[in-house]
Every structure is written in C-alpha cells, then in structure tokens.
mmCIF file of the C-alpha atoms, coordinates in Angstrom:
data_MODEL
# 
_entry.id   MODEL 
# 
loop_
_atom_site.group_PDB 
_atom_site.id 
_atom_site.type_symbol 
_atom_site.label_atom_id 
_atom_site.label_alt_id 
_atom_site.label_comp_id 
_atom_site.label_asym_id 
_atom_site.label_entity_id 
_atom_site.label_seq_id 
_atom_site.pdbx_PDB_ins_code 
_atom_site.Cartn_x 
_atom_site.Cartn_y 
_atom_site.Cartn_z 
_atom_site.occupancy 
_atom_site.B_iso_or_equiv 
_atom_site.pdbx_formal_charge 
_atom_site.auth_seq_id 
_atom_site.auth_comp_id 
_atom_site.auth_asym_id 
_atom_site.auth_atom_id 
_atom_site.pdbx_PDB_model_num 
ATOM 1  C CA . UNK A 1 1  ? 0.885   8.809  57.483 1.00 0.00 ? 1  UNK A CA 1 
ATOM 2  C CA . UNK A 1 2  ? 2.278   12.244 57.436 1.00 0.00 ? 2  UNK A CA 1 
ATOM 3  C CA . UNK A 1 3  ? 0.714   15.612 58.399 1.00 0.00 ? 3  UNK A CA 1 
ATOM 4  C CA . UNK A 1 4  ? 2.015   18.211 56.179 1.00 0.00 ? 4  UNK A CA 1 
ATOM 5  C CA . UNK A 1 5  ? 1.840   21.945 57.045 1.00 0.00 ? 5  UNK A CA 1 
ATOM 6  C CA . UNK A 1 6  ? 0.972   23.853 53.782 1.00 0.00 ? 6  UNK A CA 1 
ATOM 7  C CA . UNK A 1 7  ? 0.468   27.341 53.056 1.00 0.00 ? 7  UNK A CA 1 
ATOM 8  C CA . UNK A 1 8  ? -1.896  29.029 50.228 1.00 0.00 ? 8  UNK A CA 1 
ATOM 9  C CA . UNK A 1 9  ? -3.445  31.725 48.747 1.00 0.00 ? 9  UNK A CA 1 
ATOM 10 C CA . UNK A 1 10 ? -6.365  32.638 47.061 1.00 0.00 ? 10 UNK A CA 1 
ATOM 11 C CA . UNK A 1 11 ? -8.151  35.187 44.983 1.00 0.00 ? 11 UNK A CA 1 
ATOM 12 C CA . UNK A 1 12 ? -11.720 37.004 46.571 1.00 0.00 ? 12 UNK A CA 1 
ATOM 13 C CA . UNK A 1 13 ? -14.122 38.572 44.995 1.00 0.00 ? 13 UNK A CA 1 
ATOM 14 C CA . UNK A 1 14 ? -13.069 41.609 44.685 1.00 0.00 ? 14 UNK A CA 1 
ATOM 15 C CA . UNK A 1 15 ? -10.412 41.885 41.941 1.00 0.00 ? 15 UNK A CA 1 
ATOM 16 C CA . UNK A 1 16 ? -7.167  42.826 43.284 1.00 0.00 ? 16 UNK A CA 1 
ATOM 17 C CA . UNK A 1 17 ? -7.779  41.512 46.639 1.00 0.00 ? 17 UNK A CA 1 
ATOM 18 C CA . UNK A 1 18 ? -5.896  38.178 47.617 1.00 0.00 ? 18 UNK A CA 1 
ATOM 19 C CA . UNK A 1 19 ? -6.441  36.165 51.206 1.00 0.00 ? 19 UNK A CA 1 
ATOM 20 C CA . UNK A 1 20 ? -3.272  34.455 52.571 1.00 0.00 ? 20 UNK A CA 1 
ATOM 21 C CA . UNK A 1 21 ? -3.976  31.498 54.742 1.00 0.00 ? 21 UNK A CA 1 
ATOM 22 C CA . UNK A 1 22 ? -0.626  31.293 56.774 1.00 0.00 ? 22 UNK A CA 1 
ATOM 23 C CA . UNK A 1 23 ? -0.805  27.445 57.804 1.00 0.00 ? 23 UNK A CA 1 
ATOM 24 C CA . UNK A 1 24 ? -3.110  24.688 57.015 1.00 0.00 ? 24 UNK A CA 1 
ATOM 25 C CA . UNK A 1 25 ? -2.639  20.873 57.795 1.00 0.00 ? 25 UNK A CA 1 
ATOM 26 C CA . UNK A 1 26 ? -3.296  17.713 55.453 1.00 0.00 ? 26 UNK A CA 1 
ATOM 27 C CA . UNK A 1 27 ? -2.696  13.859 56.496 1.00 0.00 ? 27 UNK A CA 1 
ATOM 28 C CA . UNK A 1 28 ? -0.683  12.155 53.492 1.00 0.00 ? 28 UNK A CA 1 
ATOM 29 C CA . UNK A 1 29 ? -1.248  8.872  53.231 1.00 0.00 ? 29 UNK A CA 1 
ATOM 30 C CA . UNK A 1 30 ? -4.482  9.090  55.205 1.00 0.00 ? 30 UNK A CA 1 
ATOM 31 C CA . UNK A 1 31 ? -7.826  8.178  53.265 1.00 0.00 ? 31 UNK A CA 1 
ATOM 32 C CA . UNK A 1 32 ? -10.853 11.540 53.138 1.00 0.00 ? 32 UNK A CA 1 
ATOM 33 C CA . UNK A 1 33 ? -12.633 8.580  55.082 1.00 0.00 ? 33 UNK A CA 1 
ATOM 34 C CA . UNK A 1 34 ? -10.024 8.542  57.722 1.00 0.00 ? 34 UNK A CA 1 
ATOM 35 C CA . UNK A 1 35 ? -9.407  12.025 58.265 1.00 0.00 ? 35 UNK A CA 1 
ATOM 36 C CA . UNK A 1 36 ? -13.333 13.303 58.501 1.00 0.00 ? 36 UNK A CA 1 
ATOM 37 C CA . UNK A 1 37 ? -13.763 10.172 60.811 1.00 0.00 ? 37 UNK A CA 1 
ATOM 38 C CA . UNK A 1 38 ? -11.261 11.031 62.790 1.00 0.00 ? 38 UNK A CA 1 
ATOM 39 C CA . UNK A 1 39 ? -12.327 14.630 63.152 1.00 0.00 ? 39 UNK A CA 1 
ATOM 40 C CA . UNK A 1 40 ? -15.759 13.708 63.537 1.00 0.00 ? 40 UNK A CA 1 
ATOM 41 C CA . UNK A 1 41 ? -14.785 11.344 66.335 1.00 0.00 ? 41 UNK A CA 1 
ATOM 42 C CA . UNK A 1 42 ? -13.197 14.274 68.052 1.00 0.00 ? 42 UNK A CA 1 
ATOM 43 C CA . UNK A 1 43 ? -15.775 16.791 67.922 1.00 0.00 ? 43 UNK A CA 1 
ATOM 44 C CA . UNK A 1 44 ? -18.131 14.095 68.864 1.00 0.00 ? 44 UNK A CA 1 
ATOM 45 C CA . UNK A 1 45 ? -16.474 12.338 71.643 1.00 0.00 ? 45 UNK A CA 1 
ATOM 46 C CA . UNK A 1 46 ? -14.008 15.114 72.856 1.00 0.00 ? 46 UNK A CA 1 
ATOM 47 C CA . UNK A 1 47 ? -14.057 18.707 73.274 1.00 0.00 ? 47 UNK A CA 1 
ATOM 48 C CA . UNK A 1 48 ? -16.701 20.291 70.944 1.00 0.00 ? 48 UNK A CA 1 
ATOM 49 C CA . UNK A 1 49 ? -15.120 23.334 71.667 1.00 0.00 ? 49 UNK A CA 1 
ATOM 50 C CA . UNK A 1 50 ? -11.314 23.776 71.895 1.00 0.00 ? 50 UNK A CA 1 
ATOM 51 C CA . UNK A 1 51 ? -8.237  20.976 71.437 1.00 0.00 ? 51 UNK A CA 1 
ATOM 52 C CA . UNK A 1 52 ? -8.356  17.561 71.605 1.00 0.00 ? 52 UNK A CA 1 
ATOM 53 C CA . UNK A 1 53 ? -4.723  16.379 72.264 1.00 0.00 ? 53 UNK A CA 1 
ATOM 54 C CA . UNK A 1 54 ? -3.760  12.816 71.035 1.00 0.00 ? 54 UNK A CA 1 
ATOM 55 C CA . UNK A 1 55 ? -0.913  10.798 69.293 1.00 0.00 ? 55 UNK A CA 1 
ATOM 56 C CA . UNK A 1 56 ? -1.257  9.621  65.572 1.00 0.00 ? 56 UNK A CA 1 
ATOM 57 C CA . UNK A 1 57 ? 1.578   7.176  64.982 1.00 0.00 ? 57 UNK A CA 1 
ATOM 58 C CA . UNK A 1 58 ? 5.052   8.505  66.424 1.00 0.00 ? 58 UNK A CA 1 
ATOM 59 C CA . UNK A 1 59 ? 2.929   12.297 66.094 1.00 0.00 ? 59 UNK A CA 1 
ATOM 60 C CA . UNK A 1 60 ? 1.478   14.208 68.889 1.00 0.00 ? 60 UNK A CA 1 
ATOM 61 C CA . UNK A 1 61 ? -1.693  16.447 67.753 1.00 0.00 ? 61 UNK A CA 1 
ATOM 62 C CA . UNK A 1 62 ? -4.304  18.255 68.435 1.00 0.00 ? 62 UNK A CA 1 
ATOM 63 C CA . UNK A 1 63 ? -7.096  18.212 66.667 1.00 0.00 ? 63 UNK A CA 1 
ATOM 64 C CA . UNK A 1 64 ? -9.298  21.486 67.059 1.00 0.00 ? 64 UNK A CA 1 
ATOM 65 C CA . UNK A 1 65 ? -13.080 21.722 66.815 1.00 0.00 ? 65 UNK A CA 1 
ATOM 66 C CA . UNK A 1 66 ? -15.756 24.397 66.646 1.00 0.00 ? 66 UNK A CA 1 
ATOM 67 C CA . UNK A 1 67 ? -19.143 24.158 67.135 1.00 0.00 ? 67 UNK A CA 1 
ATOM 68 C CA . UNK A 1 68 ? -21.762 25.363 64.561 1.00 0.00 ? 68 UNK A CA 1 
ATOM 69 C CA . UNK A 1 69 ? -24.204 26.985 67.025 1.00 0.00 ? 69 UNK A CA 1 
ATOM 70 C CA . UNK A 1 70 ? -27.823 26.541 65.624 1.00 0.00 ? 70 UNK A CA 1 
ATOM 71 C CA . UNK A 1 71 ? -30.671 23.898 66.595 1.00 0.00 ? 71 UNK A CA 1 
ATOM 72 C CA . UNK A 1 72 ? -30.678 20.319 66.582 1.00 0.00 ? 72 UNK A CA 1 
ATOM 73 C CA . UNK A 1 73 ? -27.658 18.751 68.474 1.00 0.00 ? 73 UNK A CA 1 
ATOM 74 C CA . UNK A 1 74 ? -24.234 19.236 67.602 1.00 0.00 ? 74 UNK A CA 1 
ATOM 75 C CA . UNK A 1 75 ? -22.680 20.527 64.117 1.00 0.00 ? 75 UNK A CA 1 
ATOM 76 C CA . UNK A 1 76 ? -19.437 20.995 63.721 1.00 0.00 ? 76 UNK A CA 1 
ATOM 77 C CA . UNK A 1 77 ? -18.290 24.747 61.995 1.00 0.00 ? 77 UNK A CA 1 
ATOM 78 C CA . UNK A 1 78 ? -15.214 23.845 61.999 1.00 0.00 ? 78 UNK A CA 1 
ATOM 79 C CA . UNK A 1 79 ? -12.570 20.967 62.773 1.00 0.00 ? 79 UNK A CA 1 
ATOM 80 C CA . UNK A 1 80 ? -8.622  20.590 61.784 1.00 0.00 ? 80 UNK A CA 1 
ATOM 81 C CA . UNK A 1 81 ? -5.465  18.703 62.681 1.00 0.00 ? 81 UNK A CA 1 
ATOM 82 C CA . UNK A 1 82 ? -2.514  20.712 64.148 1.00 0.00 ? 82 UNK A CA 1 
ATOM 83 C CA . UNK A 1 83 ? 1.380   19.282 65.669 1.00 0.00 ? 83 UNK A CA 1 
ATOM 84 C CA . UNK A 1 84 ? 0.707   19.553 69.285 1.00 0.00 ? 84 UNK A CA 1 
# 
C-alpha cells in the first residue's frame, strides 16, 4: 500500500467560484473496505476527537477523526489518513 497526497479542485455553486482543497490523502492498493475499517476502527477505538498516531507498513500516520455531535452514541463527521 501507498498513501498518496493529492490535490483538487472543484466548481461551487455559484458560477465563477472554484474551492481548492490544498491536500487530501488516498491509500493505493488498499481496498474501500480496508480504508473505512480502518478509519472506523480509529474513531471507534482511539481518539474520537483529534490524531490517532500509528504505523501502516514501513509508514507512520495519523489518522484524524471528528465527531458528528448529535444524539445516539458516536458518529463520525469526519475521519482521514495523514503522514505523521
């Protein structure tokens, strides 16, 4: 697996207007099933709130989580893979 640090862009709704997202993160290699059990594992059993450090293969990350705040337990808003 490989965790590739991407940038993009995309249109709003507005016409004219474009929102740059300066880094984002995607495992290559790694299954969808892998990667939302992996983040679901870390909001779950790690730090709801803030970075959960860790090493994926030779790679150190951090995987960082958000809570959703609302009723009925935990929800994650949102969770993503980062190079620690």
């Amino acid at each position: 697996m490989t965790l590739a640090t991407i940038k993009f862009a995309w249109a709003d709704d507005k016409p004219g207007e474009v929102t740059i997202k300066p880094v984002s993160t995607i495992l290559v290699g790694a299954t969808p099933e892998f990667e939302i059990a992996a983040l679901s594992l870390a909001f779950l059993c790690g730090e709801q709130e803030g970075d959960n450090r860790m090493e994926l293969g030779r790679e150190r990350i951090k995987i960082v989580c958000y809570p959703h705040d609302g009723k009925g337990g935990p929800k994650v808003a949102s969770a993503y893979i980062e190079l620690a």
